[in-house]
C-alpha positions as CSV (number, residue, x, y, z in Angstrom):
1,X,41.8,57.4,-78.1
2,X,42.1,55.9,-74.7
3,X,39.6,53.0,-74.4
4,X,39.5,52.9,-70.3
5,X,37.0,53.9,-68.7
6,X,37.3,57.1,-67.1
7,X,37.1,57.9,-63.7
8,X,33.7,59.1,-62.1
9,X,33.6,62.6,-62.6
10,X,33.5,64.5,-59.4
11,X,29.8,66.4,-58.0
12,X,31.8,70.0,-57.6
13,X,33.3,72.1,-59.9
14,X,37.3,71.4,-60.6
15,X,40.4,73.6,-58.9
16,X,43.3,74.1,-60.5
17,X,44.9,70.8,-61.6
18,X,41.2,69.1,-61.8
19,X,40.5,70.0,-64.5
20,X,39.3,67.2,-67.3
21,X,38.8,68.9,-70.9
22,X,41.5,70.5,-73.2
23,X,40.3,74.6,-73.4
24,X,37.3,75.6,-75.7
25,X,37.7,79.6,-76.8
26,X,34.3,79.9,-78.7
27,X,32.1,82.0,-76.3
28,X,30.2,78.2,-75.2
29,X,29.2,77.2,-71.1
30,X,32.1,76.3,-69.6
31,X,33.0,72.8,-70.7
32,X,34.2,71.8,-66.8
33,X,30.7,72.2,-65.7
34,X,29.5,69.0,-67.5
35,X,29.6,66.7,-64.2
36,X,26.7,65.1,-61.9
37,X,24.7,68.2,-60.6
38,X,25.7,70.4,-63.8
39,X,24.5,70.7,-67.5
40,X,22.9,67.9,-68.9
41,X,25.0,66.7,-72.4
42,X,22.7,68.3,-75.1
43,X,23.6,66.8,-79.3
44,X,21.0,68.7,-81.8
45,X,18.5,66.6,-82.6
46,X,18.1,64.7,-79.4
47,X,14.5,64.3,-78.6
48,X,13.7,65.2,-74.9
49,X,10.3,63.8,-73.3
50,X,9.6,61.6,-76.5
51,X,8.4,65.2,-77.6
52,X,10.8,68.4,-78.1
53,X,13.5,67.5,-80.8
54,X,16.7,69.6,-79.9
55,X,17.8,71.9,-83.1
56,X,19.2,74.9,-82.9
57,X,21.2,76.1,-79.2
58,X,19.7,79.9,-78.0
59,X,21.5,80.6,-75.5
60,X,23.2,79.4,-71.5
61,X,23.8,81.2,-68.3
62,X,25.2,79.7,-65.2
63,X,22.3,77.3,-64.1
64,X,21.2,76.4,-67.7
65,X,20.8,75.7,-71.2
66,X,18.7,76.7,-73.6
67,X,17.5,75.2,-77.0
68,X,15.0,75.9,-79.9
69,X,13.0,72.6,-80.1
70,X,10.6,71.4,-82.9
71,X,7.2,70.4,-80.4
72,X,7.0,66.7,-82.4
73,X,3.2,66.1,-81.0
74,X,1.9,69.8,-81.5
75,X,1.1,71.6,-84.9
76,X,-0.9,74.8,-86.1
77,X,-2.8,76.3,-88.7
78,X,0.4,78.6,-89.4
79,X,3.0,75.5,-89.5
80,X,5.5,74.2,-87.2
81,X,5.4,74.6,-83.7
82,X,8.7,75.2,-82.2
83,X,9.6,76.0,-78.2
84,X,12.2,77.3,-76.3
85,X,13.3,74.4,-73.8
86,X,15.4,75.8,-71.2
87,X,17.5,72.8,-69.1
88,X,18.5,73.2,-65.6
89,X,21.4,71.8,-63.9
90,X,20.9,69.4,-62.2
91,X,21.6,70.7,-58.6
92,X,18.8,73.4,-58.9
93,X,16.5,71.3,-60.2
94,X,15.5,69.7,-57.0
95,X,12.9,73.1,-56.0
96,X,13.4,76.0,-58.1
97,X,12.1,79.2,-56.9
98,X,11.6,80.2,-60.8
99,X,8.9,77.8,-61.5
100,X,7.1,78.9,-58.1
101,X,7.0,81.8,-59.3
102,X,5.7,81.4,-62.9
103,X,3.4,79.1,-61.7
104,X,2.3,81.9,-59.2
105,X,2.2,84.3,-62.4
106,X,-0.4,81.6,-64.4
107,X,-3.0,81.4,-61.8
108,X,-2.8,85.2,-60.3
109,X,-2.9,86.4,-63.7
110,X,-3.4,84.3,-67.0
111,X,-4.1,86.5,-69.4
112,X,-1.9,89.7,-68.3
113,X,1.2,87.6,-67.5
114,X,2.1,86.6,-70.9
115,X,1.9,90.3,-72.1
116,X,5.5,91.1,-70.3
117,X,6.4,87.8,-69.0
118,X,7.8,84.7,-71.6
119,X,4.8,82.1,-71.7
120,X,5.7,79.1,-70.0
121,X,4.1,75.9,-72.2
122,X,5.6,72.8,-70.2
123,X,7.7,71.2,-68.0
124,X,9.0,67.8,-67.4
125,X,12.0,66.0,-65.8
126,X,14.5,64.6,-68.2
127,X,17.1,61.7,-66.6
128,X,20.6,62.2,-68.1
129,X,24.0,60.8,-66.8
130,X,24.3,64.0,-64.6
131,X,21.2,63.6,-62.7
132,X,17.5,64.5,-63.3
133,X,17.3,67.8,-64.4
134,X,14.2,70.4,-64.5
135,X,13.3,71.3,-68.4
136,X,10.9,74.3,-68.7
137,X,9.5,74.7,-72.4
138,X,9.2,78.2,-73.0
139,X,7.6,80.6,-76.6
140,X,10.7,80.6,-78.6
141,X,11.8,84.7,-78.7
142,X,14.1,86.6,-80.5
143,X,17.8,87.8,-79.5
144,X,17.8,89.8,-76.0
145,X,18.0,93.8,-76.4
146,X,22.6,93.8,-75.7
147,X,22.5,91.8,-78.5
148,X,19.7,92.8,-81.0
149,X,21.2,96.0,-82.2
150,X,24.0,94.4,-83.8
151,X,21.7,93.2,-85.9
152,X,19.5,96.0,-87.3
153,X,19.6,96.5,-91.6
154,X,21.6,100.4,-90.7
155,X,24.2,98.6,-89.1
156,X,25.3,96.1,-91.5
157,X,27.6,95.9,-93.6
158,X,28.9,97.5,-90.0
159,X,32.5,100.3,-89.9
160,X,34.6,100.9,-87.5
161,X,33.5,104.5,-88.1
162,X,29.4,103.8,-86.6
163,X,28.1,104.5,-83.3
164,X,25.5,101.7,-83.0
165,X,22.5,102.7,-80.9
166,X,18.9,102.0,-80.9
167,X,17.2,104.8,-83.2
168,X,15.7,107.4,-80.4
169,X,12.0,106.0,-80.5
170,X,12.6,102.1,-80.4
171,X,14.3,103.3,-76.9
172,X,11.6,104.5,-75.9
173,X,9.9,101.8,-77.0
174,X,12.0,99.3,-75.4
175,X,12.4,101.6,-72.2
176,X,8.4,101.9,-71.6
177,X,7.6,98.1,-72.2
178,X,10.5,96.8,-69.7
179,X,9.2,99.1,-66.9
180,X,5.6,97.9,-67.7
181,X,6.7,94.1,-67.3
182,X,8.7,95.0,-64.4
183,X,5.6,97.3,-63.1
184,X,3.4,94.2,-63.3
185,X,5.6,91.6,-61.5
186,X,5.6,94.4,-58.2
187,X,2.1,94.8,-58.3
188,X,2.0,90.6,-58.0
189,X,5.0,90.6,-55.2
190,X,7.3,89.6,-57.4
191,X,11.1,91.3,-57.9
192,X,13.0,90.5,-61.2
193,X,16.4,90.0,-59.3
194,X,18.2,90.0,-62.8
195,X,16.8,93.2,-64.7
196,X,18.8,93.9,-67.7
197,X,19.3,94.2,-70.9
198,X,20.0,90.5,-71.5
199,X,17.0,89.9,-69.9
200,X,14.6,91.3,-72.3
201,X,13.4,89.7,-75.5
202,X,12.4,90.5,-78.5
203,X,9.2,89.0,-79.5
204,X,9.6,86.7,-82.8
205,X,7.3,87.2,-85.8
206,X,5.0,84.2,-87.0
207,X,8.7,81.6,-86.6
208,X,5.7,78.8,-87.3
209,X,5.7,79.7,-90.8
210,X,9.5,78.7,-91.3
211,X,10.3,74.7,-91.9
212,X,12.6,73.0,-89.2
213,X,15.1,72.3,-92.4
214,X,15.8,76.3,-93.1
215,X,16.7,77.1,-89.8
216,X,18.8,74.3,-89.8
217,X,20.2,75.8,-92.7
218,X,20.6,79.0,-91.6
219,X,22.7,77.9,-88.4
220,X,25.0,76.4,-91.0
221,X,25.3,78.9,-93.2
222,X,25.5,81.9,-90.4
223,X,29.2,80.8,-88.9
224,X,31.7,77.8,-89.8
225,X,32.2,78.2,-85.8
226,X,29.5,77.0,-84.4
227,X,30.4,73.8,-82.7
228,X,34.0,72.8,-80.6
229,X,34.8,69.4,-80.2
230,X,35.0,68.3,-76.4
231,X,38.3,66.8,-75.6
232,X,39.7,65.1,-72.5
233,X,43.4,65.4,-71.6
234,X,43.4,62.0,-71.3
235,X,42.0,61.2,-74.7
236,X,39.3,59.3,-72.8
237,X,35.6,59.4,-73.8
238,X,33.8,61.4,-71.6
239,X,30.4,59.8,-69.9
240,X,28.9,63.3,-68.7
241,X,29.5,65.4,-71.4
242,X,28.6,66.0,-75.1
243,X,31.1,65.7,-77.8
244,X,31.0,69.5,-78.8
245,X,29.3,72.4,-77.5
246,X,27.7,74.8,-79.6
247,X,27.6,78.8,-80.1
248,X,24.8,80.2,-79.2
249,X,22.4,81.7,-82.3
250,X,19.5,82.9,-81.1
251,X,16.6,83.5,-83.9
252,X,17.4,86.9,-85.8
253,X,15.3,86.6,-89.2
254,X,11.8,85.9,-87.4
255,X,12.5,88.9,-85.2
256,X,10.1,92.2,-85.2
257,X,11.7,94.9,-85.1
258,X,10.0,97.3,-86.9
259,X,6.8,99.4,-85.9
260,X,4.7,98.0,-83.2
261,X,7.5,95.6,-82.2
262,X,6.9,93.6,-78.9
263,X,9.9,93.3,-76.2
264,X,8.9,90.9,-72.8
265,X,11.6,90.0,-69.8
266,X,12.9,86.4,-69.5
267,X,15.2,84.2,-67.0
268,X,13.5,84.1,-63.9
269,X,15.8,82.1,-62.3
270,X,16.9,85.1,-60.2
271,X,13.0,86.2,-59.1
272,X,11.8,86.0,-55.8
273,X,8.7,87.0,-53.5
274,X,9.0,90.3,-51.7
275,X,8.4,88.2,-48.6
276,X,10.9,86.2,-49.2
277,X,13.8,88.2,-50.4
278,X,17.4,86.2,-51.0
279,X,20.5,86.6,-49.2
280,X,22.2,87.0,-51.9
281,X,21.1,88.8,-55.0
282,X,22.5,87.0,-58.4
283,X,22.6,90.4,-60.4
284,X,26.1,91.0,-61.7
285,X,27.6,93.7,-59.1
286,X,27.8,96.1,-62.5
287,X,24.2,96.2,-63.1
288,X,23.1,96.4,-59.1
289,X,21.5,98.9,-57.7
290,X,23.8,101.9,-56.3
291,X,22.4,101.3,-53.2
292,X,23.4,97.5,-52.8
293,X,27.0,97.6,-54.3
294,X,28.9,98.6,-50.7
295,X,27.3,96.7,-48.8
296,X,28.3,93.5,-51.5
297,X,24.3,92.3,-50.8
């Protein structure tokens, strides 16, 4: 390996020919976006705010990470208390209409809001070599509804021959819950901005009960791809990134799914007052209403 320093790594995302890493194919946040104002370097087991200890990766979108975290100064009668700690980039961490609006959710309705909205527990401000970044600590949930049933016992072993669907009434089920939570943030001024499917999820069935070592063990045993070492092209060590990034496994086995089972909607980094609409909405243009997709607003 190259023992020079490398250079500083610039505030923007690369063009063609900037680019620093050799290419990652596992289905990870793209590895170029580790640089002051992006992702902050995440290795399991890190322990954020001398508190959450990093194990297990959920999930990432554009403007985050997020990780399953063992709460080190917080325990129940059922066990273990774990979180969901979601990690901003650094660039939107500055004011973030998201926490605005959760904040706005707490105080105008504490009790309802964490019937359809995930429970915010925490936040804090985490310094890491690509600035200070905004960590919300979240109830850890299950997988999101795109993704959930893949996993259902009828579908697995899966064929080629299935046509996986949600059985008839868990649609409904789903359906009638989403447009509740939805129904409740309108009736407090507030508009989604991101509502779909991988934006609703499943609620997770007493996860206390379950010791941070099996789920540690589970993550192993699930894939033998779950990490991809981070490379340079120069063979240099990186200073703003991690040395691999990991799949995403979101928590399957604590997941209730049967009778009675509880969905609530997520990621409200694309809300936003009805008084204060954005210019821009962030919703993929395939999942926009019919109504803004000519107009590309």
């Amino acid at each position: 390996m190259n023992t020079s320093p490398p250079s500083t790594s610039s505030s923007r995302p690369p063009e063609n020919g900037e680019f620093r890493f050799r290419s990652i194919t596992l289905p990870c946040e793209w590895v170029e976006n580790y640089h002051p104002g992006g992702y902050h370097p995440v290795i399991l087991g890190d322990v954020l705010n001398l508190r959450y200890k990093v194990i297990r990766k959920l999930g990432e979108g554009c403007f985050s990470t997020v990780w399953l975290a063992h709460d080190l100064k917080s325990s129940n009668h059922k066990g273990t208390t774990y979180v969901a700690l979601k990690i901003l980039v650094s660039k939107e961490s500055e004011s973030t209409t998201e926490l605005r609006i959760l904040h706005h959710i707490m105080k105008a309705a504490p009790t309802e809001g964490p019937r359809y909205i995930t429970r915010l527990l925490d936040e804090f401000e985490h310094q890491g070599p690509n600035g200070v970044h905004k960590c919300l600590v979240f109830e850890p949930m299950g997988p999101n509804v795109n993704s959930m049933v893949l996993e259902l016992p009828q579908f697995n072993p899966r064929k080629w021959t299935m046509k996986i669907r949600y059985p008839p009434q868990m649609a409904k089920s789903i359906l009638k819950q989403s447009l509740q939570s939805i129904a409740f943030l309108h009736e407090n001024g507030i508009s989604h901005g991101d509502f779909q499917p991988g934006n609703i999820l499943f609620v997770l069935d007493n996860v206390e009960a379950a010791p941070e070592d099996l789920l540690l063990r589970e993550e192993d045993m699930l894939t033998t791809w779950r990490s991809a070492p981070v490379q340079r092209l120069d063979d240099k060590q990186d200073k703003w990134a991690p040395q691999y990034l990991y799949v995403a496994q979101p928590l399957v086995s604590p997941t209730c799914y049967s009778r009675g089972f509880k969905v609530k909607l997520s990621d409200m980094g694309g809300a936003y007052f009805f008084t204060d609409p954005p210019k821009k909405p962030i919703t993929p243009i395939a999942l926009r209403p019919p109504g803004l997709v000519p107009t590309g607003t």
